[in-house]
C-alpha positions in Angstrom: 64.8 81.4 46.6 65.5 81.9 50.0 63.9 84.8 52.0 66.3 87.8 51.8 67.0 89.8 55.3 66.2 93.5 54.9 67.5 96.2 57.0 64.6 96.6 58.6 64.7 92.9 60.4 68.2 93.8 61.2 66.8 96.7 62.4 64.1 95.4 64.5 66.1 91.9 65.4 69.0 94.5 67.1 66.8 96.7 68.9 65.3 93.6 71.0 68.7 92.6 71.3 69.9 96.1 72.8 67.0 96.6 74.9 67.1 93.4 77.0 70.6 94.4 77.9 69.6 97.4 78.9 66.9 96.2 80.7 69.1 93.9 82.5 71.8 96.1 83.7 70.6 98.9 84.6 73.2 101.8 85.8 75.8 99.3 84.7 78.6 102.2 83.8 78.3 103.7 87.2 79.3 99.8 88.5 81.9 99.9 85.8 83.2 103.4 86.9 83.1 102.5 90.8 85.3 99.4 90.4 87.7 101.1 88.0 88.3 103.5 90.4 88.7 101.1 93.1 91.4 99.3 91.2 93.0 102.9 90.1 93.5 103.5 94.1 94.6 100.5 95.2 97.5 100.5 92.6 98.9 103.9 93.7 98.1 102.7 97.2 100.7 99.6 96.7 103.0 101.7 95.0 103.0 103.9 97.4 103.8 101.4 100.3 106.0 99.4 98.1 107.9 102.8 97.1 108.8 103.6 101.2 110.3 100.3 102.1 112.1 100.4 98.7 113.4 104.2 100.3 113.7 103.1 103.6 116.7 100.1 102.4 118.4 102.0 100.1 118.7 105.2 102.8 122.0 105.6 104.8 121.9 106.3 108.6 124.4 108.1 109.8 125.4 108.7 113.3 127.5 111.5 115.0 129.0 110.8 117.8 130.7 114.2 120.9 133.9 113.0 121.9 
């Protein structure tokens, strides 16, 4: 028969796999966290823009004029 896989070669077989990630990425999330907040501002930061020319053609200017 073939040789069987115990849970203990999983085991062993996933930890080296975990640990070289690990090893190469260190601090990974607080890359991950940094450029998710970057995007996160520069949405609201179009939207914001895009939001006052949207205002600024749809406002009516009105003028009053003495006689």
């Amino acid at each position: 028969m073939a040789n069987q896989i115990t849970q203990e070669d999983l085991a062993k077989n996933l930890g080296e796999i975990l640990g070289e990630t690990e090893t190469r990425i260190p601090g990974g999330k607080n890359t991950l966290l940094a450029g998710a907040a970057l995007l996160g501002l520069s949405a609201l930061t179009i939207a914001y823009f895009l939001g006052r020319r949207i205002g600024r053609l749809k406002s009516t200017t009105v003028e009053i004029r003495r006689i």
